[in-house]
PyMOL CGO cylinders between C-alpha atoms (Angstrom):
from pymol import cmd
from pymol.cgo import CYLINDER

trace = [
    CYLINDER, -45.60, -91.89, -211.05, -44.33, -95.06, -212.44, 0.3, 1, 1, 1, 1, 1, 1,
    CYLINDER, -44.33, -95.06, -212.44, -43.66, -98.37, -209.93, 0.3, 1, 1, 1, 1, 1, 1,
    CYLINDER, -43.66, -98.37, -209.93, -40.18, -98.24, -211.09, 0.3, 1, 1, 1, 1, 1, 1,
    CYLINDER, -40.18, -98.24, -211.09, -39.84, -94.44, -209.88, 0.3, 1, 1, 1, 1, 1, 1,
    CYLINDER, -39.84, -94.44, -209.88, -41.43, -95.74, -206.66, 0.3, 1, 1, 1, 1, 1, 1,
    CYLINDER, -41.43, -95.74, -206.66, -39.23, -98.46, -206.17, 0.3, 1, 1, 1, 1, 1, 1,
    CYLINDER, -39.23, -98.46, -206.17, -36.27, -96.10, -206.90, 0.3, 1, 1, 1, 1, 1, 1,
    CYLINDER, -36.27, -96.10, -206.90, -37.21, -93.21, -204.10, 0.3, 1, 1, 1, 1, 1, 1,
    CYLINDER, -37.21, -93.21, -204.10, -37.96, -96.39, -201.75, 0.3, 1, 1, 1, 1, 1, 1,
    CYLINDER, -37.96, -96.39, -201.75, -34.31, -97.45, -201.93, 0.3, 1, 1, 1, 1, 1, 1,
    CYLINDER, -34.31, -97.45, -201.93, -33.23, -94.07, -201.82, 0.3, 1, 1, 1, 1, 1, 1,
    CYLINDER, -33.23, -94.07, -201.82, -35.27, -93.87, -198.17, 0.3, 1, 1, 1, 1, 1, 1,
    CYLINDER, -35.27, -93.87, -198.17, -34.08, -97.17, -197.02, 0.3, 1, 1, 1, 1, 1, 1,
    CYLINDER, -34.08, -97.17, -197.02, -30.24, -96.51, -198.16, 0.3, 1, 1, 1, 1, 1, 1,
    CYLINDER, -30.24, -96.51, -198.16, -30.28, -93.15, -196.44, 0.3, 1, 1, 1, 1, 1, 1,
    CYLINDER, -30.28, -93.15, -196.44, -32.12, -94.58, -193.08, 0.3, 1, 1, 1, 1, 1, 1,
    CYLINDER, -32.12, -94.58, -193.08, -30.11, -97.37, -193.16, 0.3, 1, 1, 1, 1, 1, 1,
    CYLINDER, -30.11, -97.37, -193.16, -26.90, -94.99, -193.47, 0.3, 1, 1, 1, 1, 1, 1,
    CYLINDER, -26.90, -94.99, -193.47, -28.26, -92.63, -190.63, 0.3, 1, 1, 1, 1, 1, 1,
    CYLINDER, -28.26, -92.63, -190.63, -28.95, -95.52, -188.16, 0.3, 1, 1, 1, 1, 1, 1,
    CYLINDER, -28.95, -95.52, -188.16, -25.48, -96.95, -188.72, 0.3, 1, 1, 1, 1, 1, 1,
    CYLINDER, -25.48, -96.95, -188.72, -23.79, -93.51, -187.89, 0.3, 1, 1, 1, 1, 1, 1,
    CYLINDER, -23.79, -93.51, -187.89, -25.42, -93.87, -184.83, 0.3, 1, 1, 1, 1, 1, 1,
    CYLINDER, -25.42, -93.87, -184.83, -24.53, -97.49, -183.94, 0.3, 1, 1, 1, 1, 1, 1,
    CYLINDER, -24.53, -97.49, -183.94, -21.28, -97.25, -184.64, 0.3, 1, 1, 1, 1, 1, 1,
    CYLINDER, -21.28, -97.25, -184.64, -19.75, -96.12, -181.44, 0.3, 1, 1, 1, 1, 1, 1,
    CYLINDER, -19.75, -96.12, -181.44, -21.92, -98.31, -179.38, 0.3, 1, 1, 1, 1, 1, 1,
    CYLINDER, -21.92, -98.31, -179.38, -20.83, -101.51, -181.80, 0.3, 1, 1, 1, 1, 1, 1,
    CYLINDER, -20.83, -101.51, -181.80, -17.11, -100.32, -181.51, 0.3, 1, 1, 1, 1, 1, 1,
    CYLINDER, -17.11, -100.32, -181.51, -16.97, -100.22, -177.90, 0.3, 1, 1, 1, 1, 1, 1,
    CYLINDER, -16.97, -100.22, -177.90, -18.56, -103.37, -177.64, 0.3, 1, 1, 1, 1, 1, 1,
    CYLINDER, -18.56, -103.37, -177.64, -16.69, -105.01, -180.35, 0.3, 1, 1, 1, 1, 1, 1,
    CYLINDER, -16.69, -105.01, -180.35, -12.71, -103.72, -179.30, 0.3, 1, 1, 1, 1, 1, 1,
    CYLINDER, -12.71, -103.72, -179.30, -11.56, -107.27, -179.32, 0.3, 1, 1, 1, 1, 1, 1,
    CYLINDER, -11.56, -107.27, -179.32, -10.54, -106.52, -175.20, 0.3, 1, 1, 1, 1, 1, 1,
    CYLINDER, -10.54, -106.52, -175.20, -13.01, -108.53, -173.25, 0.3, 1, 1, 1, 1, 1, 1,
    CYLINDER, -13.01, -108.53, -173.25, -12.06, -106.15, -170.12, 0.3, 1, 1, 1, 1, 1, 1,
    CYLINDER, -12.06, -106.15, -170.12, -12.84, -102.72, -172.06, 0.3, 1, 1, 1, 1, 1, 1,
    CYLINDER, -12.84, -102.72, -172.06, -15.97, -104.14, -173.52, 0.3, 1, 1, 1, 1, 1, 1,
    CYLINDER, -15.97, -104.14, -173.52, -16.89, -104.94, -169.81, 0.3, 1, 1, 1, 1, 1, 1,
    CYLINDER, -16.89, -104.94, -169.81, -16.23, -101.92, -168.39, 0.3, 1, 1, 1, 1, 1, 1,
    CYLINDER, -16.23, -101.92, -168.39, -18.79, -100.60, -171.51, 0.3, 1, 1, 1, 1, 1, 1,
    CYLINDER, -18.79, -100.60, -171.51, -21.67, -101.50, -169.32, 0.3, 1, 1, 1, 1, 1, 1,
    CYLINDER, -21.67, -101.50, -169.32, -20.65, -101.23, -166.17, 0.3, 1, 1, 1, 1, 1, 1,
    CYLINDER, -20.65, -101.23, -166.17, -20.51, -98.50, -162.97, 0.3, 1, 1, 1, 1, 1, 1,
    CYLINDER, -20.51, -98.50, -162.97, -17.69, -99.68, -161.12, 0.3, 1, 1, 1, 1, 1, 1,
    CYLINDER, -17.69, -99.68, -161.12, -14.12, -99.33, -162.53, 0.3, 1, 1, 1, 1, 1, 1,
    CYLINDER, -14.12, -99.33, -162.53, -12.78, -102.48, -164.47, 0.3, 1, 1, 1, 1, 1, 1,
    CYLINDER, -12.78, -102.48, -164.47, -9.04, -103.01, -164.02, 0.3, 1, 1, 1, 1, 1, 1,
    CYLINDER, -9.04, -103.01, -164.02, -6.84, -105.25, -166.17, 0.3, 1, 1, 1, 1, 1, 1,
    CYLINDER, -6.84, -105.25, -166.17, -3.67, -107.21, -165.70, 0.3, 1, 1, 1, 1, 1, 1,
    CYLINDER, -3.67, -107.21, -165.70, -0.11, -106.71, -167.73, 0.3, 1, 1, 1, 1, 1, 1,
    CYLINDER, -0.11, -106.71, -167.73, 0.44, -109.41, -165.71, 0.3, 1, 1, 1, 1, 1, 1,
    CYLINDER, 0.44, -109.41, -165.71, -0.52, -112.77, -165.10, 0.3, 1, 1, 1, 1, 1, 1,
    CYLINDER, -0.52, -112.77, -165.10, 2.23, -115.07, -163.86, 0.3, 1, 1, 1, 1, 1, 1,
    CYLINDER, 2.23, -115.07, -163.86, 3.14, -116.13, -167.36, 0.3, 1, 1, 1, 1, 1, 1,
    CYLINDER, 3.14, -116.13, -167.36, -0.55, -117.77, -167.55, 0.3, 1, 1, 1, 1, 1, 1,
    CYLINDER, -0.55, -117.77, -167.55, -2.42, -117.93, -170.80, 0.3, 1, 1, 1, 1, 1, 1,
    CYLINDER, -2.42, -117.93, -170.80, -5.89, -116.72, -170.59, 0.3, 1, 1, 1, 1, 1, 1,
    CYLINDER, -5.89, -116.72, -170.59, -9.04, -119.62, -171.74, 0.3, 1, 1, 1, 1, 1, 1,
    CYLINDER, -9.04, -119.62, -171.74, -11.91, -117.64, -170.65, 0.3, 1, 1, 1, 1, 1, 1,
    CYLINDER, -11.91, -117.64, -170.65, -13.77, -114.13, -169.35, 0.3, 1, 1, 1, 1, 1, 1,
    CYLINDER, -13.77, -114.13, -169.35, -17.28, -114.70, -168.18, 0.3, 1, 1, 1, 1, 1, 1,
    CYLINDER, -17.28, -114.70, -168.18, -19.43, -111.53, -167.20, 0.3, 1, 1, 1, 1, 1, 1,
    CYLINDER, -19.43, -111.53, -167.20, -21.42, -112.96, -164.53, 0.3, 1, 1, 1, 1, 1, 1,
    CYLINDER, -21.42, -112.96, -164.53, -24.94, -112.42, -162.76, 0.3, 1, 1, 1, 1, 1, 1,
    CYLINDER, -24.94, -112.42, -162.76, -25.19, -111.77, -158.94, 0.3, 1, 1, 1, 1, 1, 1,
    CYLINDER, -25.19, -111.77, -158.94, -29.05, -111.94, -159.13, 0.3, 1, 1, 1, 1, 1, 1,
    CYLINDER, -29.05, -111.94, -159.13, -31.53, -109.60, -159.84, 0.3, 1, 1, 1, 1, 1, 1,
    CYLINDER, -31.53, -109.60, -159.84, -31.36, -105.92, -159.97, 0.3, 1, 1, 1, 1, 1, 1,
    CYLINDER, -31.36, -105.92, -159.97, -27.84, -106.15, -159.82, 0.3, 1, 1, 1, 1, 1, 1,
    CYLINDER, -27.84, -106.15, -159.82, -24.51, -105.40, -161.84, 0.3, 1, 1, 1, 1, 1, 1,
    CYLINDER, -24.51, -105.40, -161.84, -22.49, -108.15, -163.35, 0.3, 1, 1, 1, 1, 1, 1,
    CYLINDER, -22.49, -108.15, -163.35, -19.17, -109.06, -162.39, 0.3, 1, 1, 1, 1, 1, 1,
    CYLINDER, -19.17, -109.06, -162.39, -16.21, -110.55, -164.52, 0.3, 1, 1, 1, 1, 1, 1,
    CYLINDER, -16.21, -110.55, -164.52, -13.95, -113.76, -163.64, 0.3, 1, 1, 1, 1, 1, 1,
    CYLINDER, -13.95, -113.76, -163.64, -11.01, -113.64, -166.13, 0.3, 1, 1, 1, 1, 1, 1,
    CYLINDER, -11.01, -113.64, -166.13, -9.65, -116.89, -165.59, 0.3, 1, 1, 1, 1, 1, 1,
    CYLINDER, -9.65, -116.89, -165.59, -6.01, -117.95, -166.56, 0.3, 1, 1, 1, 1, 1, 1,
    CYLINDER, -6.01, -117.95, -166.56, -3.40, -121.36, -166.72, 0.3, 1, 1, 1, 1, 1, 1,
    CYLINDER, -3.40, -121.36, -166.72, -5.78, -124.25, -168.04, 0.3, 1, 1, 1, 1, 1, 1,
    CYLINDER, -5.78, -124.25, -168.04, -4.34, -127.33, -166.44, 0.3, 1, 1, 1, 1, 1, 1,
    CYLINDER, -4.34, -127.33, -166.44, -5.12, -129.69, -164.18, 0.3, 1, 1, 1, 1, 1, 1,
    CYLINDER, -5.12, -129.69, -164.18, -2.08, -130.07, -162.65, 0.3, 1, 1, 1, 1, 1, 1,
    CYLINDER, -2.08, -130.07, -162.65, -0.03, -126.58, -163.13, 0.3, 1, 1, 1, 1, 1, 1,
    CYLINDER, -0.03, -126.58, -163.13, -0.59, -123.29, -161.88, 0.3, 1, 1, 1, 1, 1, 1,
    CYLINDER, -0.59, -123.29, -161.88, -3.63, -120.94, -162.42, 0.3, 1, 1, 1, 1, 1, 1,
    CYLINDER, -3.63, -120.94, -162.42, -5.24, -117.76, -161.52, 0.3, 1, 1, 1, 1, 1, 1,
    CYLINDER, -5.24, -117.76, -161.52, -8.61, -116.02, -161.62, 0.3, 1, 1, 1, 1, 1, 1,
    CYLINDER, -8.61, -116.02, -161.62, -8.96, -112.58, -161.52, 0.3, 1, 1, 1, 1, 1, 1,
    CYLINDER, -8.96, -112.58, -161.52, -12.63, -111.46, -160.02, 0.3, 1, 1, 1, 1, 1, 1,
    CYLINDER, -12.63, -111.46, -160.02, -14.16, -108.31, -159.98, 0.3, 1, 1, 1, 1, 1, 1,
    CYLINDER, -14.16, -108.31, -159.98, -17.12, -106.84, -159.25, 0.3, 1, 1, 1, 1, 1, 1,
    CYLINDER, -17.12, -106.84, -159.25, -18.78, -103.49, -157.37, 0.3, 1, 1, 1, 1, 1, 1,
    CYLINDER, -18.78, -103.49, -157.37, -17.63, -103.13, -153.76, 0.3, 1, 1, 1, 1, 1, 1,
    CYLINDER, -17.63, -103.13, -153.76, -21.24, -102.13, -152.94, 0.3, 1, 1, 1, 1, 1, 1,
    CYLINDER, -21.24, -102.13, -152.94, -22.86, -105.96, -153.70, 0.3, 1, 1, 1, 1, 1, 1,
    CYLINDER, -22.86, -105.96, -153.70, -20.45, -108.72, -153.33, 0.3, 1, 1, 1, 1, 1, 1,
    CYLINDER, -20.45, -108.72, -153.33, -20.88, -112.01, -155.40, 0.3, 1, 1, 1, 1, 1, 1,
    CYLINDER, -20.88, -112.01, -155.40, -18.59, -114.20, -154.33, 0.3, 1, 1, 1, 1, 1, 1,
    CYLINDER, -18.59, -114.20, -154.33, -16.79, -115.86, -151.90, 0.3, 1, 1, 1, 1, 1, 1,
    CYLINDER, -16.79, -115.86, -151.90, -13.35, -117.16, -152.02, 0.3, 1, 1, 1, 1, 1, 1,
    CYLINDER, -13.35, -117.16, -152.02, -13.62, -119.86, -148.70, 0.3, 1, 1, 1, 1, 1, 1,
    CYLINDER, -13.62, -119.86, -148.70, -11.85, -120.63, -145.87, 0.3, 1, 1, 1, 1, 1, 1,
    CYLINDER, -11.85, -120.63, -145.87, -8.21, -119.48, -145.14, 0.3, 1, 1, 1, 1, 1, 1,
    CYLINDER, -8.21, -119.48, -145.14, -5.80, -117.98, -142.66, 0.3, 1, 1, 1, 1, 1, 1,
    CYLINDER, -5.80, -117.98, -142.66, -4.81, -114.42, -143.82, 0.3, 1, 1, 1, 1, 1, 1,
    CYLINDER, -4.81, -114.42, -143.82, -0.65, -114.89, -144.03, 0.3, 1, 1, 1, 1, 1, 1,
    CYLINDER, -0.65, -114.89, -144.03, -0.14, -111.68, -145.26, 0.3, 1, 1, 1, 1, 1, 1,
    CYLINDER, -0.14, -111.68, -145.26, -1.24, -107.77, -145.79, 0.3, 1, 1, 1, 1, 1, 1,
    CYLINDER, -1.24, -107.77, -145.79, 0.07, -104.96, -147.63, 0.3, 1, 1, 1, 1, 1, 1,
    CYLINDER, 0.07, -104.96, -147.63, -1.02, -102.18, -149.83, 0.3, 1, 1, 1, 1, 1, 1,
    CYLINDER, -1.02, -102.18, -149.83, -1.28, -101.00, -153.12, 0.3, 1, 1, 1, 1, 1, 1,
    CYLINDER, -1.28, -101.00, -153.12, -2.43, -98.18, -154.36, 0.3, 1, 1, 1, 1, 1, 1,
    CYLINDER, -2.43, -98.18, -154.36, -3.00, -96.99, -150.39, 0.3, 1, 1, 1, 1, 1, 1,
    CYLINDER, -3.00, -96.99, -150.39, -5.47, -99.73, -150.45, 0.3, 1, 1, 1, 1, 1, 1,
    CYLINDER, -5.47, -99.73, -150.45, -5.43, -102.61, -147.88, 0.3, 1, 1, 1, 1, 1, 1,
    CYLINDER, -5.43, -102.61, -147.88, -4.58, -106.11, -149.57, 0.3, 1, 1, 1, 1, 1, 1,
    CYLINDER, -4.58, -106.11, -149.57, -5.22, -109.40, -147.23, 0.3, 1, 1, 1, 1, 1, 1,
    CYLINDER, -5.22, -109.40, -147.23, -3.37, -112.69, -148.61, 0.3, 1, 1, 1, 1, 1, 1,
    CYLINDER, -3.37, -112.69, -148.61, -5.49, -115.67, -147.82, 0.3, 1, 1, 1, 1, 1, 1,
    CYLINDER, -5.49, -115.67, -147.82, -3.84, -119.34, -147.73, 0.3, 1, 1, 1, 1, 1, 1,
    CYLINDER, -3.84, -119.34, -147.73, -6.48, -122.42, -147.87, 0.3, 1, 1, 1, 1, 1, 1,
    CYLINDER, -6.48, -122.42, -147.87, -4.72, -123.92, -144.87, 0.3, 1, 1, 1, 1, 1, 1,
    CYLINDER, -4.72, -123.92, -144.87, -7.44, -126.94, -143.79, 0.3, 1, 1, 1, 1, 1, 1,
    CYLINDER, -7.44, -126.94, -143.79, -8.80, -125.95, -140.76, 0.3, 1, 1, 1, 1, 1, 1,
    CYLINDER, -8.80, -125.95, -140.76, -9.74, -129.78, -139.94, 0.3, 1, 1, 1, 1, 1, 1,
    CYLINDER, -9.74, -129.78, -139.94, -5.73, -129.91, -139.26, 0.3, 1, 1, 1, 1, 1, 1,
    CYLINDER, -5.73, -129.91, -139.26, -5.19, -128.03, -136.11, 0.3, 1, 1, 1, 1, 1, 1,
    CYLINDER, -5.19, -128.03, -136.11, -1.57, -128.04, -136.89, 0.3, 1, 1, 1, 1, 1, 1,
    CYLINDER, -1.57, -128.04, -136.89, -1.49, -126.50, -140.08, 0.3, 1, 1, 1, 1, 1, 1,
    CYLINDER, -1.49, -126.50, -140.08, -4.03, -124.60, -139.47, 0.3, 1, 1, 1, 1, 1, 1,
    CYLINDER, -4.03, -124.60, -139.47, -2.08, -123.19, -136.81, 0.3, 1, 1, 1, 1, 1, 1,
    CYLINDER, -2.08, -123.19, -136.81, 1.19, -122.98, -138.48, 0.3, 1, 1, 1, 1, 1, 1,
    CYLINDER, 1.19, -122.98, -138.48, -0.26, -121.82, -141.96, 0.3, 1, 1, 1, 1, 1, 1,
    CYLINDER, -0.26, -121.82, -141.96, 2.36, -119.17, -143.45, 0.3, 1, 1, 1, 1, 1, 1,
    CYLINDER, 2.36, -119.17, -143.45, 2.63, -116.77, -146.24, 0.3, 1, 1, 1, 1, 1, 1,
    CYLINDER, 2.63, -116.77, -146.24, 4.40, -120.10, -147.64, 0.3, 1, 1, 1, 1, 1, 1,
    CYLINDER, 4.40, -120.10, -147.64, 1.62, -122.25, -147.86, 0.3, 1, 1, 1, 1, 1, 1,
    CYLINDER, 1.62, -122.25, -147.86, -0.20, -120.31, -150.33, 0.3, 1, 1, 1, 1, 1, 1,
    CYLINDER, -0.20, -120.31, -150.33, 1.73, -121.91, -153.13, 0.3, 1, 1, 1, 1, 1, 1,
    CYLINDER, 1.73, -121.91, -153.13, 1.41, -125.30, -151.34, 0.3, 1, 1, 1, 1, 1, 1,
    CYLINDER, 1.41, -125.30, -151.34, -2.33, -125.04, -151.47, 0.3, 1, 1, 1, 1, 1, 1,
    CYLINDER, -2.33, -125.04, -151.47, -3.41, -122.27, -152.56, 0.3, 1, 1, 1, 1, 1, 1,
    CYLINDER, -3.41, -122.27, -152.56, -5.01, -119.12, -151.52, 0.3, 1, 1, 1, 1, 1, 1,
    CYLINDER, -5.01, -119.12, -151.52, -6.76, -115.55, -152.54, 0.3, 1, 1, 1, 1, 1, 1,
    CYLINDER, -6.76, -115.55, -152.54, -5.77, -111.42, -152.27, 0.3, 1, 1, 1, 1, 1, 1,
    CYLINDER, -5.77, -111.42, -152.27, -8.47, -109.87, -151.44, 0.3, 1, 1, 1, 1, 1, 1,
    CYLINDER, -8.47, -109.87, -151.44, -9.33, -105.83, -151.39, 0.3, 1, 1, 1, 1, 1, 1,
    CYLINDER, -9.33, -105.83, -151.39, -11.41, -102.86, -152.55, 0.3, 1, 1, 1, 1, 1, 1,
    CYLINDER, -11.41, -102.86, -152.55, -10.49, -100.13, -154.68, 0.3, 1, 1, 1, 1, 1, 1,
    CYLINDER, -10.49, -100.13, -154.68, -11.38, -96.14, -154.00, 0.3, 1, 1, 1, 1, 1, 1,
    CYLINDER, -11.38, -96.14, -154.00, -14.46, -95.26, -156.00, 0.3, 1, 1, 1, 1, 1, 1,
    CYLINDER, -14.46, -95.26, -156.00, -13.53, -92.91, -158.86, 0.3, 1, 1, 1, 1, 1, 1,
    CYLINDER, -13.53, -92.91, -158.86, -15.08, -89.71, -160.18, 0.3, 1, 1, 1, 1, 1, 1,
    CYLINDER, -15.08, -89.71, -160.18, -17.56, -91.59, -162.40, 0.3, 1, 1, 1, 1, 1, 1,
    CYLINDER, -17.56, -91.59, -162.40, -17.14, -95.19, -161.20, 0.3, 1, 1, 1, 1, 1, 1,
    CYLINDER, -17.14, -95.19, -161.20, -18.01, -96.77, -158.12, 0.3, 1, 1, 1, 1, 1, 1,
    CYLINDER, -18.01, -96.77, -158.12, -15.62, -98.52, -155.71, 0.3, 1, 1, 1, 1, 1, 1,
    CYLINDER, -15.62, -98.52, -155.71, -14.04, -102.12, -156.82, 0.3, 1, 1, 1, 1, 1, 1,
    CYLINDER, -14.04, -102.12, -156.82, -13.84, -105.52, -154.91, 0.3, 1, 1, 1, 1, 1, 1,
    CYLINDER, -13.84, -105.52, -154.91, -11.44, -107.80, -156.30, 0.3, 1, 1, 1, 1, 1, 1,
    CYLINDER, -11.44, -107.80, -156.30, -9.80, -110.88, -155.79, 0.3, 1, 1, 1, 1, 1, 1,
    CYLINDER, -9.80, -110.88, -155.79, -7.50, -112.68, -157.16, 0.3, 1, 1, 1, 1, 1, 1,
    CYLINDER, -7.50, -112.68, -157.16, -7.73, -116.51, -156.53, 0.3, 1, 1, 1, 1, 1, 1,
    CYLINDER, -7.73, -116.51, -156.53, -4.39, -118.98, -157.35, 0.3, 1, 1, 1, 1, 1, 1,
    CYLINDER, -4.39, -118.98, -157.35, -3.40, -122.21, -157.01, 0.3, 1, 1, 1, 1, 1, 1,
    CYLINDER, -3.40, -122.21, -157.01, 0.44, -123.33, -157.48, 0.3, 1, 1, 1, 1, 1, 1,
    CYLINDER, 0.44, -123.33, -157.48, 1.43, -119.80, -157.17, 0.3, 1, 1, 1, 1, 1, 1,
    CYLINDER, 1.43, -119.80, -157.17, 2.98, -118.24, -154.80, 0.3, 1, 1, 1, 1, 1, 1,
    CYLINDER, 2.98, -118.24, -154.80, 3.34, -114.97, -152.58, 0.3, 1, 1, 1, 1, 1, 1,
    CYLINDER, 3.34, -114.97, -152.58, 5.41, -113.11, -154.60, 0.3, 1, 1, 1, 1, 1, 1,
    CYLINDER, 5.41, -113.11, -154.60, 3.20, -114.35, -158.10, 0.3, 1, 1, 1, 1, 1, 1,
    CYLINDER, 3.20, -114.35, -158.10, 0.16, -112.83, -156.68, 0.3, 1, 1, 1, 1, 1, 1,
    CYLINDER, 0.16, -112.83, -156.68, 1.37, -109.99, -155.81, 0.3, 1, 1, 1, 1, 1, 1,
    CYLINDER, 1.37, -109.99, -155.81, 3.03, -108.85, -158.58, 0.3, 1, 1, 1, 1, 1, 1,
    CYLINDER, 3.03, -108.85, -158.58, -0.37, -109.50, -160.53, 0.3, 1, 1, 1, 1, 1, 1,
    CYLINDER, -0.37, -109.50, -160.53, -2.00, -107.59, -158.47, 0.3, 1, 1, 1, 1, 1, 1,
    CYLINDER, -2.00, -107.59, -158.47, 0.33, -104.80, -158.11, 0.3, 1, 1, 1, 1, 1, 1,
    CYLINDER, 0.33, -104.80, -158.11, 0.11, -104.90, -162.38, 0.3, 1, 1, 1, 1, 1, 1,
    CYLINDER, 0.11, -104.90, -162.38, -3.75, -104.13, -162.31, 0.3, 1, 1, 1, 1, 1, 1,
    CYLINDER, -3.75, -104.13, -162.31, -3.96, -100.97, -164.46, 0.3, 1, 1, 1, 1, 1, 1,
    CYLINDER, -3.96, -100.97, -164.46, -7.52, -99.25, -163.98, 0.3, 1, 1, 1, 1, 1, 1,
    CYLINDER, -7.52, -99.25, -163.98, -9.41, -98.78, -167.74, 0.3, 1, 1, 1, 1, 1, 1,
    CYLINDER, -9.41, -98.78, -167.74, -9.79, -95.15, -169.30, 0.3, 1, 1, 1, 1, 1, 1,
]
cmd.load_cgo(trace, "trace")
């Protein structure tokens, strides 16, 4: 057998591995690769993902999958309404069974539910100011700024969902209606 003949089954081999391994890899690479940060997140992850259809009119700048230390499960911030000055939103979640974060210091001004699940509204009223501390209303959330805060139900294959949904310059009625647009992933 010639070099030539060799050479010519090699690339035969490597063309037809090379195909093989790509059927394979594709679904994998097209999950990962949708072009939706929040469906490639919920690729990798047990808890369910949800996403917003809305977000106040806010343009989103960036989706981080963060780490809550080791042996754990990331958790995404979407984050929305770049300014310094105007309004913006985050959007956190992560798995109800190891929280990550926490949003700070507030008066809950507020509860409801969605999806029969109990929502608390958090203003950042200063609590060095007895006085507003003590008067601190669903109103001051858009004055300075607050959180909604609640857990979903765990689903048949996913586990149960903490999220929050942080705001400045928004108010009440904003962060609500984000929240009530949250739209679990398939």
């Amino acid at each position: 057998m010639s070099n030539l003949g060799l050479c010519s089954s090699m690339r035969k081999f490597l063309i037809g591995t090379t195909l093989i391994s790509l059927m394979f890899s594709i679904p994998n690479a097209m999950a990962m690769g949708s072009g939706d940060k929040f469906q490639d997140a919920q690729t990798g992850l047990t808890f369910q993902i949800f996403k917003p259809a809305n977000t106040a009119h806010l343009k989103g700048y960036r989706f981080k999958m963060l780490s809550c230390g080791a042996d754990t499960e990331q958790w995404i911030a979407a984050y929305y309404g770049k300014t310094s000055k105007g309004p913006a939103l985050q959007i956190l979640e992560n798995s109800a069974a190891t929280p990550c974060y926490n949003s700070g210091m507030g008066v809950t001004v507020a509860t409801t539910t969605i999806n029969k699940a109990p929502v608390r509204f958090v203003a950042y009223c200063d609590p060095a100011s007895q006085k507003q501390w003590k008067n601190c209303s669903i109103k001051d959330i858009a004055k300075y700024g607050g959180y909604a805060h609640w857990d979903t139900a765990p689903t048949k294959n996913l586990k149960a969902t903490t999220i929050e949904i942080i705001a400045m310059g928004l108010s009440y009625q904003q962060i609500l209606d984000v929240a009530k647009s949250l739209k679990p992933l398939p």
